[in-house]
C-alpha positions as CSV (number, residue, x, y, z in Angstrom):
1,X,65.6,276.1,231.0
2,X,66.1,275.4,227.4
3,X,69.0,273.2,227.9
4,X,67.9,271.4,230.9
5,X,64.7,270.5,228.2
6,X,67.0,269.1,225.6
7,X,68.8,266.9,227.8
8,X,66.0,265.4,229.4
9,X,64.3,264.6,226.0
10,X,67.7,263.5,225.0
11,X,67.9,261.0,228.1
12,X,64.4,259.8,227.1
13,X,65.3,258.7,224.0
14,X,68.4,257.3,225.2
15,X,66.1,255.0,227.1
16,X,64.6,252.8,224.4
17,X,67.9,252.2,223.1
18,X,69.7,251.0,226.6
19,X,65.7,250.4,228.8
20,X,67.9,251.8,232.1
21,X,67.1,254.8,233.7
22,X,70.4,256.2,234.9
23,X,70.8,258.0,238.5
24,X,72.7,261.2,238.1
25,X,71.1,264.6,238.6
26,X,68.0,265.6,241.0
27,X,64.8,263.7,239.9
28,X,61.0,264.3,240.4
29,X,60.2,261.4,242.0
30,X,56.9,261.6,243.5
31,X,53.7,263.5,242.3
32,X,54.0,266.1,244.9
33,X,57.5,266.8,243.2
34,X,56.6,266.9,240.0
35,X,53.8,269.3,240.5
36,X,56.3,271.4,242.6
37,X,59.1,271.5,239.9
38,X,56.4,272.3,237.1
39,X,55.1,275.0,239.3
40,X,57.9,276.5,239.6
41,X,59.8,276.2,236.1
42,X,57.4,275.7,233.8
43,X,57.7,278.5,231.0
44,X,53.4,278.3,230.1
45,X,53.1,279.3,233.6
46,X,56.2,281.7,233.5
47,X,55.0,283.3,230.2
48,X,51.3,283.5,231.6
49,X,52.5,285.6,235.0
50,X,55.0,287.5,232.4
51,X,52.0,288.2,230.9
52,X,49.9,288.8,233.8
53,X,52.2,291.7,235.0
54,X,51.7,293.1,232.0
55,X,48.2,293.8,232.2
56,X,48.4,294.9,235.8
57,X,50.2,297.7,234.3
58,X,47.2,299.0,232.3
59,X,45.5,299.8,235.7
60,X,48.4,301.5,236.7
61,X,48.0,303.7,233.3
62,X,44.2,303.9,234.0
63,X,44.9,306.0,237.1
64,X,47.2,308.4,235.6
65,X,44.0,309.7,234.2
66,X,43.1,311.1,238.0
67,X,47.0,312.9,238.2
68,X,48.5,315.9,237.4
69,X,50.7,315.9,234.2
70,X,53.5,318.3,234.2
71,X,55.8,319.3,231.2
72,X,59.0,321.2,230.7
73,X,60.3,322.7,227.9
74,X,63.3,325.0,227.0
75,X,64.3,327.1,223.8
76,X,67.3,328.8,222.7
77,X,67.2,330.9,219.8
78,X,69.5,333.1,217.7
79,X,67.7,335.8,215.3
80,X,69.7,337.9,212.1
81,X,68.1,340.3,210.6
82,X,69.5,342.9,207.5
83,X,68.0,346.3,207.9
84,X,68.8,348.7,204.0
85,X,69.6,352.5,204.6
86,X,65.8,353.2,203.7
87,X,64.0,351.3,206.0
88,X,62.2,352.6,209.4
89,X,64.7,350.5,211.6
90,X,67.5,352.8,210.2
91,X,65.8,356.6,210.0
92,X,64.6,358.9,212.4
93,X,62.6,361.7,211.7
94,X,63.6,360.8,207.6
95,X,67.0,361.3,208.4
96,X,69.0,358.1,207.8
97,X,71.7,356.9,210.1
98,X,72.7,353.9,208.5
99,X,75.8,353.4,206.5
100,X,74.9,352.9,202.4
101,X,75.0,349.2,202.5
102,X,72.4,348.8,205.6
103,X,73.1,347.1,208.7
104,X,73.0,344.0,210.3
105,X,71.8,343.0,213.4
106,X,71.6,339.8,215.6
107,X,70.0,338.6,218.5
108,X,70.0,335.8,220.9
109,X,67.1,335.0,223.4
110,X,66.5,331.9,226.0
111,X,63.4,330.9,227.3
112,X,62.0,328.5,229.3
113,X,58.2,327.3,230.1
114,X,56.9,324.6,232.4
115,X,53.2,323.5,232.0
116,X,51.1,321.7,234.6
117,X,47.8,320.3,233.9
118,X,45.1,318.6,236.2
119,X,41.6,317.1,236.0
120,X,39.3,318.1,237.7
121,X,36.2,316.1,236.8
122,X,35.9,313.6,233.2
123,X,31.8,313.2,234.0
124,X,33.1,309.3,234.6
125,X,35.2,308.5,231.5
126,X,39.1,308.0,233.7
127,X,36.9,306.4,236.4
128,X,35.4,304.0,233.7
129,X,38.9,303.4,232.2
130,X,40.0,302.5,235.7
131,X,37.2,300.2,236.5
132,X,38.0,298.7,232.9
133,X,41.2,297.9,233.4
134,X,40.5,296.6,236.9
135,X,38.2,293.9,235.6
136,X,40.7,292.8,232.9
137,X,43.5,292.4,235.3
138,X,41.0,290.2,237.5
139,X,40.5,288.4,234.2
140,X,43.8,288.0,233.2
141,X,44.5,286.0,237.3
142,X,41.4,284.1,236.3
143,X,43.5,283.0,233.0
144,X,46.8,282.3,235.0
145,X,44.7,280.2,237.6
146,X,43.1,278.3,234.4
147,X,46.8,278.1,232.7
148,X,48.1,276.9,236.5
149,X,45.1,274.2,236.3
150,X,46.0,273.3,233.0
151,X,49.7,272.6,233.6
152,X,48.8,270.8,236.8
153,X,46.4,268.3,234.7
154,X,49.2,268.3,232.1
155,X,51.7,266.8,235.2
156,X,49.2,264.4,236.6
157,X,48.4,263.2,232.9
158,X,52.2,262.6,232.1
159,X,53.0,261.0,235.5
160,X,50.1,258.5,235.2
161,X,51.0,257.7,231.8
162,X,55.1,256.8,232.7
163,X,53.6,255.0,235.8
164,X,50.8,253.0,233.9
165,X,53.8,252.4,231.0
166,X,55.9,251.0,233.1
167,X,53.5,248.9,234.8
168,X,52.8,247.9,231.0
169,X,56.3,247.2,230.1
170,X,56.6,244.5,233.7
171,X,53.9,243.0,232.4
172,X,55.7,242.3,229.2
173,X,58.4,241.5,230.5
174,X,56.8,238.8,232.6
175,X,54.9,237.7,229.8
176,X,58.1,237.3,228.1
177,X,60.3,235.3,231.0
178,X,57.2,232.8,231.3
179,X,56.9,232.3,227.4
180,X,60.7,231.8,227.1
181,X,60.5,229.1,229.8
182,X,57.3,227.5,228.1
183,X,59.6,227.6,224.8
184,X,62.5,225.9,226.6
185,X,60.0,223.2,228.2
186,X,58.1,222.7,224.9
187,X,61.2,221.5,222.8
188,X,62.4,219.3,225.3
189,X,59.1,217.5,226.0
190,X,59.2,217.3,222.1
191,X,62.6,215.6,222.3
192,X,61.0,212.6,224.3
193,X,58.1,212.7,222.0
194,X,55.2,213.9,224.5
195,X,54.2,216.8,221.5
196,X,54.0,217.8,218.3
197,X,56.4,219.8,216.1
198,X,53.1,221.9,216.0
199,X,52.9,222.9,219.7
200,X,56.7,223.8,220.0
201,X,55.4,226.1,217.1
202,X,52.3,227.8,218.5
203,X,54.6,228.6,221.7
204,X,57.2,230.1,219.9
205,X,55.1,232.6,217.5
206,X,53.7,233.7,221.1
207,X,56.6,234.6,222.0
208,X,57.6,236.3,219.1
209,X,54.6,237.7,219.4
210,X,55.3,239.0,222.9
211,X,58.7,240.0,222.1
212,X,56.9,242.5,219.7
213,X,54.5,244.0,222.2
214,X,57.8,244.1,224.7
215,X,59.3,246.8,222.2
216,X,56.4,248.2,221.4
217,X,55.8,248.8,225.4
218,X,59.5,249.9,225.7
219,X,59.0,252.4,222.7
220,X,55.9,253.8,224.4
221,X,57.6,254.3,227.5
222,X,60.4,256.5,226.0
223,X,57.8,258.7,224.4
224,X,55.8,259.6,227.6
225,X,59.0,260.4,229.5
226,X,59.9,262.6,226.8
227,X,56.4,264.0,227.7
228,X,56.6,263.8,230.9
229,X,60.5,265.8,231.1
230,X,58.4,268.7,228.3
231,X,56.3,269.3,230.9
232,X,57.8,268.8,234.5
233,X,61.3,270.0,233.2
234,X,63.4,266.6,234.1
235,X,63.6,262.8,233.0
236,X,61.6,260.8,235.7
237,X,62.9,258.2,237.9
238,X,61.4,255.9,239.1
239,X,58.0,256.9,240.0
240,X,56.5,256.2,243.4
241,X,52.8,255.5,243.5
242,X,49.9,258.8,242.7
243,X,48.5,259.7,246.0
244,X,44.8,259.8,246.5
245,X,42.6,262.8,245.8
246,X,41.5,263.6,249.3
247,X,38.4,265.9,248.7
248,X,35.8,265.1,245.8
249,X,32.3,266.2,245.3
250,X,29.5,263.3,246.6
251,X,27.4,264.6,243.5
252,X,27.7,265.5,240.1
253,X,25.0,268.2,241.7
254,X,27.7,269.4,243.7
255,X,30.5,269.8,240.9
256,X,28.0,271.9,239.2
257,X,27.9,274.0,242.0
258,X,31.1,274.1,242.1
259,X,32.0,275.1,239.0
260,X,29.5,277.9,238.6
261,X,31.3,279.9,241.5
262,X,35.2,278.7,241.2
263,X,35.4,277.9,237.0
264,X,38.6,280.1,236.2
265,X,37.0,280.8,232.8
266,X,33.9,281.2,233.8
267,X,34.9,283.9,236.1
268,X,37.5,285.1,233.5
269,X,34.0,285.5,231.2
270,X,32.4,287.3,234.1
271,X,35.5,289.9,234.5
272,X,35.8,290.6,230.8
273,X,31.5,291.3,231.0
274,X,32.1,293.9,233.7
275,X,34.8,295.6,231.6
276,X,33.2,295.9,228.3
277,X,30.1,297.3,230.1
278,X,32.7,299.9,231.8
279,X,34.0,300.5,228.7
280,X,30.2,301.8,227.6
281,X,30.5,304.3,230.1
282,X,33.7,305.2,229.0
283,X,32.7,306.0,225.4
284,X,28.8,307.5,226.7
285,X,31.5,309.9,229.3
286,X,33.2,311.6,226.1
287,X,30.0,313.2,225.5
288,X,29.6,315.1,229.0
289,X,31.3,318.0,230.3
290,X,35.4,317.7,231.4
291,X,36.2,320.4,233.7
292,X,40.3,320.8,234.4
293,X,43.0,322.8,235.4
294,X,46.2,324.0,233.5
295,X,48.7,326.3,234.6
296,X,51.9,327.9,232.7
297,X,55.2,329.6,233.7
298,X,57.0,331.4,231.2
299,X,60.7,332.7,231.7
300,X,62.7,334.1,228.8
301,X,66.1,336.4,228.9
302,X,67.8,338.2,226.4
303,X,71.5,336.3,225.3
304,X,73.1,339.1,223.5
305,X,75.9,340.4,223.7
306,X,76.0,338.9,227.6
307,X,72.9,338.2,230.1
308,X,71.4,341.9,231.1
309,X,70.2,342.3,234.3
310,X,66.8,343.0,234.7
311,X,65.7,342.4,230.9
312,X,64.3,339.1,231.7
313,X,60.6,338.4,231.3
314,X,58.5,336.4,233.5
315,X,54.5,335.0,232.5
316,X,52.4,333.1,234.7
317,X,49.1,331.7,233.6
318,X,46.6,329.8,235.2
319,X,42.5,328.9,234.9
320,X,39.7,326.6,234.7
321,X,38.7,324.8,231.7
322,X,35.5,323.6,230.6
323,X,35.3,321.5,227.2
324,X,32.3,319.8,225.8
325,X,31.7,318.1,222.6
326,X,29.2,319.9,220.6
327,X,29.4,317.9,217.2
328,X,31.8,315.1,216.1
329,X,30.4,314.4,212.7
330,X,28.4,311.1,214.2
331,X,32.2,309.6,215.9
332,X,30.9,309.8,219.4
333,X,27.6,308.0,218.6
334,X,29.1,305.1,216.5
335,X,31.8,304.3,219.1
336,X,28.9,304.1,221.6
337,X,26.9,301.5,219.6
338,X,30.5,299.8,218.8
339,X,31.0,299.8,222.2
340,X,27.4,298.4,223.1
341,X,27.6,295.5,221.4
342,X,31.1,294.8,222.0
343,X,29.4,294.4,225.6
344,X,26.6,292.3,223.9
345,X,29.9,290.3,222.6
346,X,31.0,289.5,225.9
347,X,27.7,288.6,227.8
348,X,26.8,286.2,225.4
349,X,30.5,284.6,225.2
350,X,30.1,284.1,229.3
351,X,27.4,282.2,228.7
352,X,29.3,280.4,225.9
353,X,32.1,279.1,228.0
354,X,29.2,278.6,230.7
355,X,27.7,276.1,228.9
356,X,31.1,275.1,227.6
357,X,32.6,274.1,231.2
358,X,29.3,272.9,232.4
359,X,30.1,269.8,229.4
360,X,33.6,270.0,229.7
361,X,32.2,268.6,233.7
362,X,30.2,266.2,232.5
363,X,32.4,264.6,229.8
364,X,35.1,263.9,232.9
365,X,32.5,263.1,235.3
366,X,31.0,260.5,233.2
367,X,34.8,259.5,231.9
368,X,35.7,258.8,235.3
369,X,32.6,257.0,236.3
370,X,33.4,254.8,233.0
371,X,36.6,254.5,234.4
372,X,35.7,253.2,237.4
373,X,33.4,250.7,236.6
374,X,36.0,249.2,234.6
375,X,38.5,249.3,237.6
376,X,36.3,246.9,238.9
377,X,35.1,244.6,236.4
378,X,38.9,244.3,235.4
379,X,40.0,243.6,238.9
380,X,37.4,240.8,239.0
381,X,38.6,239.4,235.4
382,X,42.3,239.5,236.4
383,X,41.1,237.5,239.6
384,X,39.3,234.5,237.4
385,X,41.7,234.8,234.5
386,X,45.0,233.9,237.2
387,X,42.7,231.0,238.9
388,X,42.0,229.9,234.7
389,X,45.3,230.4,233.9
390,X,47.0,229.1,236.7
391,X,44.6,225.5,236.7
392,X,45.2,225.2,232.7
393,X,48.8,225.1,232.9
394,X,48.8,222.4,235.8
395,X,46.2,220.5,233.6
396,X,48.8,220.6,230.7
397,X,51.2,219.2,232.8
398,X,49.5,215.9,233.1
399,X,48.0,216.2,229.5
400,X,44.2,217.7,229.9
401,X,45.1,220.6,228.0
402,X,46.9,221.7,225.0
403,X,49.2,224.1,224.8
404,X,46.8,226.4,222.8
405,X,45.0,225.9,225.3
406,X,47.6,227.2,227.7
407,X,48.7,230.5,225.9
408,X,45.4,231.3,225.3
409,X,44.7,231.0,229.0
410,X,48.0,232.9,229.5
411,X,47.0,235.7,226.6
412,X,43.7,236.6,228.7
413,X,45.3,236.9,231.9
414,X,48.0,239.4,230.4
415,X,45.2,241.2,228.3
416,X,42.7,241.6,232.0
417,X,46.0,243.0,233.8
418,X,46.7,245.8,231.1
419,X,42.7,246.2,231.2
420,X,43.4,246.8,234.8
421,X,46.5,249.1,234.6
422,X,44.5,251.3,232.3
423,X,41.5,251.5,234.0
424,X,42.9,252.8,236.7
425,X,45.5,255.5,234.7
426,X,42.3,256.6,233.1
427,X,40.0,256.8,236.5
428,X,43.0,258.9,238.4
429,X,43.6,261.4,235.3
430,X,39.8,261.6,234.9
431,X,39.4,262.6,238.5
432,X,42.2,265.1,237.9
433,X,40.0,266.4,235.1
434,X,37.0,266.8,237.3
435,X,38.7,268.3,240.2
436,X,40.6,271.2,236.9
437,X,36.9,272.1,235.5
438,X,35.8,272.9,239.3
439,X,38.5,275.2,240.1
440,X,40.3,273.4,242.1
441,X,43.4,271.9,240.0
442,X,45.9,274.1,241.5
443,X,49.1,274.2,243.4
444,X,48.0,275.9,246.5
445,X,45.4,272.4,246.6
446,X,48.0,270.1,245.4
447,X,50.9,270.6,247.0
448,X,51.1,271.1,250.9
449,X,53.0,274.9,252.2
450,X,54.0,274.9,248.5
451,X,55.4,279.1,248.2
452,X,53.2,280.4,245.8
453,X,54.1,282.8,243.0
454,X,51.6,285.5,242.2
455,X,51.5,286.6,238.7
456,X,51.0,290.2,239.9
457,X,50.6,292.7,242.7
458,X,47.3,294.0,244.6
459,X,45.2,296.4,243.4
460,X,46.5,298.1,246.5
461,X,50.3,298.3,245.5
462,X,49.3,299.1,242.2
463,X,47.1,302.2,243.1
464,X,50.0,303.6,244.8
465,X,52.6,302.9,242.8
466,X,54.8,305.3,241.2
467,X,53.3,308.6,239.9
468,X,50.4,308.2,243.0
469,X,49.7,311.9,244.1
470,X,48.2,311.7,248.0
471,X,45.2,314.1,248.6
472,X,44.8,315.0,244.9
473,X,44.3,311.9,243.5
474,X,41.7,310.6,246.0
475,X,39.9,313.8,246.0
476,X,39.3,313.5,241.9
477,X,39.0,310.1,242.2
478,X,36.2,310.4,244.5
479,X,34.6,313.4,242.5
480,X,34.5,311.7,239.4
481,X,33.5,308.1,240.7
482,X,29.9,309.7,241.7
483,X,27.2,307.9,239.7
484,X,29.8,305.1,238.5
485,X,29.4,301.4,239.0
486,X,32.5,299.6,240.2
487,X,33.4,295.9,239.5
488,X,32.2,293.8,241.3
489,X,34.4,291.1,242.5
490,X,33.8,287.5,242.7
491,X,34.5,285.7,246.3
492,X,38.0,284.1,246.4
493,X,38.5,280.8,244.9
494,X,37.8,277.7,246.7
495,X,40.6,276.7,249.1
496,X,40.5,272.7,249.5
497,X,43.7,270.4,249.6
498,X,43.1,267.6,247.4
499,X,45.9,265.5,247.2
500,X,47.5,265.0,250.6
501,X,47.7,261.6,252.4
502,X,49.0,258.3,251.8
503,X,49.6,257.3,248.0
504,X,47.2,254.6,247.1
505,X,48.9,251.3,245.9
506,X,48.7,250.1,242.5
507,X,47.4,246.9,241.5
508,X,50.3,244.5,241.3
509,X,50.2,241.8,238.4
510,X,50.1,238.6,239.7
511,X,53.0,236.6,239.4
512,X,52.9,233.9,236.7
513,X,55.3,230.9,236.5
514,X,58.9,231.9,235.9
């Protein structure tokens, strides 16, 4: 992925040296693919379901609290020990039997011991570390759907702006052909004497004026495919018209709505609520009874000289135990109060990004209601500045008008058609913006039978993953879970389709004198 990167930004640059686009490798050259490819390949969203999988594995750990733990362990030992001639080891009845030095003697024992342990009942504290770690894996999708939304704005965005540059650069270009031809006409009308030395002038400091804004435009171009291949993973093509978005709130009422229920990080806020207030419990549970059961089996044999029959020992132990805190030297309380307003923390940062989202909707509502208006002011401009344009220039061929007069006329007309090219770029990607703070920026919307790629696994596959004890886990589960209050999950995100049907065309300059 890294090199594919590289040579696209590469080919961008390339372009505002040579201004061709060359056809070699597969190209992105519709919305619909370029949300695809980016969906796909794009390392935010690849390091966001990395990380996503990651914290599905905390709930995974959170369960082992309900399952048996079992350990093994073996030992081998070799004992020497030097008994003198007066020691008990070598007399009996005060009669010594060893020789004058003492004696030696060695021994070699192997032993084995496998321990099992299993709760019983925690009073709440696993199922509170399981309902924890629940809510921050329903979280963490909530951040991948807002990462998803994020990249999917970041696609639209780039493929508006190539689009609306190269819309830019025609213009320019057309500007430039007509000025060239004005030049041309200029000097020879001045070679018969119908102008000044002053109007051959004016026209040709347009134009180099015009040539400017023509690199300028080209430059500008390179830069947002550069952009635009970061992001989607490949140089552009060229780019066929942005299709319409097909659903869209009537109301700014509505988005509201909208938002309140489907806002990834408002729901991301929500989950993380849940599980600091699980994580109370958690702390409150260390301060209650935990009942469980451990078990040990012992085997040891003796090594030396050879293995004796029947001089093996065997231990088996097994009971109930009951632990409960009596004093912690003030531990148990302060991580409760921690822990209390760590949940404090949380309810009042939901509210934050509440608020947050809530202006983040009304900033792009009223953007693209801005937007909009000028669409149509601008189309009406561009419509009186080509009749202007179009009746000064015929007027300056039988001497009414100057040629300021002319390029000026010609100047306006350019300026309303850029007007126009950027009032629309700016009322689609505002829409786009709209439709990301509802919720509903994403794939699954965008892109008709697009295969999805979940970040993670159900809560299902991850309860019985490896490690999952049948009977025994469910029974303890269930035991401990009485009095507990589970997560509570929000309803699924909205499912609307947004962009499908027929692209909508994009306002075509009209065509000035060649």
């Amino acid at each position: 992925m890294p090199k594919v990167s590289r040579g696209a930004l590469g080919a961008a640059a390339v372009l505002f040296a040579a201004s061709v686009i060359s056809a070699g490798t597969a190209r992105a050259d519709n919305l619909l693919d370029a949300l695809t490819l980016a969906y796909q390949t794009n390392p935010t969203l690849q390091e966001e379901r990395a990380q996503l999988r990651s914290t599905d594995e905390t709930y995974v750990q959170a369960r082992a609290g309900y399952r048996p733990n079992a350990t093994a362990k073996a030992q081998a030992s070799w004992t020497w020990s030097k008994y003198g001639p007066n020691s008990q080891s070598c007399s009996l009845f005060g009669v010594s039997f060893c020789p004058p030095g003492g004696i030696g003697v060695d021994t070699n024992n192997l032993g084995g011991t496998v321990s099992l342990t299993q709760p019983l009942f925690t009073s709440g504290k696993v199922t509170a570390a399981v309902n924890a770690a629940e809510a921050k894996v329903l979280s963490a999708r909530e951040d991948l759907r807002q990462t998803e939304a994020q990249v999917m704005l970041q696609v639209i965005q780039a493929y508006s702006n190539v689009q609306f540059d190269e819309r830019a650069l025609d213009i320019r270009k057309q500007d430039t052909a007509v000025l060239q031809h004005q030049v041309e006409e200029e000097r020879a009308r001045f070679d018969v004497g119908e102008v000044t030395r002053t109007d051959v002038a004016q026209t040709e400091a347009q134009l180099a004026q015009t040539q400017a804004l023509l690199s300028t435009a080209q430059s500008q171009l390179a830069q947002d495919r550069a952009a635009y291949a970061a992001v989607v993973g490949q140089t552009p093509a060229q780019l066929d018209p942005a299709p319409p978005f097909k659903v869209f709130p009537d109301t700014i009422d509505e988005a509201f709505d909208t938002v309140e229920q489907n806002n990834p990080a408002l729901r991301s806020a929500d989950y993380l609520e849940q599980a600091a207030t699980a994580q109370v419990a958690e702390v409150k549970a260390q301060r209650a009874p935990n009942v469980s059961f451990g078990g040990d089996y012992q085997y040891g044999v003796p090594l030396s000289p050879l293995l004796q029959s029947g001089a093996f020992t065997r231990t088996i132990d097994a009971g109930v135990t009951l632990q409960i805190p009596i004093f912690t030297g003030g531990q148990l309380s302060s991580q409760i109060r921690q822990a209390i307003e760590q949940d404090n923390v949380a309810r009042t940062q939901m509210e934050l990004v509440r608020r947050t989202q809530l202006q983040n909707l009304s900033q792009a509502w009223n953007q693209m209601l801005g937007a909009r208006a000028n669409k149509a002011a601008n189309k009406e401009q561009v419509r009186a500045a080509t009749i202007a344009f179009n009746g000064t220039q015929a007027e300056q061929q039988v001497g009414l008008r100057t040629t300021l007069e002319v390029l000026n006329a010609e100047e306006v007309l350019r300026s309303a058609q850029l007007q126009l090219a950027q009032a629309e770029h700016d009322e689609y990607v505002a829409t786009a913006g709209v439709l990301g703070v509802m919720g509903l920026l994403e794939a699954r919307n965008l892109v008709p039978g697009i295969s999805e790629e979940p970040g993670g696994h159900s809560f299902n596959q991850l309860k019985h993953a490896f490690g999952y004890v049948p009977g025994v886990e469910d029974g303890v589960q269930t035991l401990d879970s009485i009095g507990q209050r589970s997560i509570k999950q929000l309803p699924a995100p909205v499912d609307a389709p947004i962009i499908t049907g027929a692209p909508e065309p994009a306002s075509a300059p009209p065509a000035g004198k060649p």
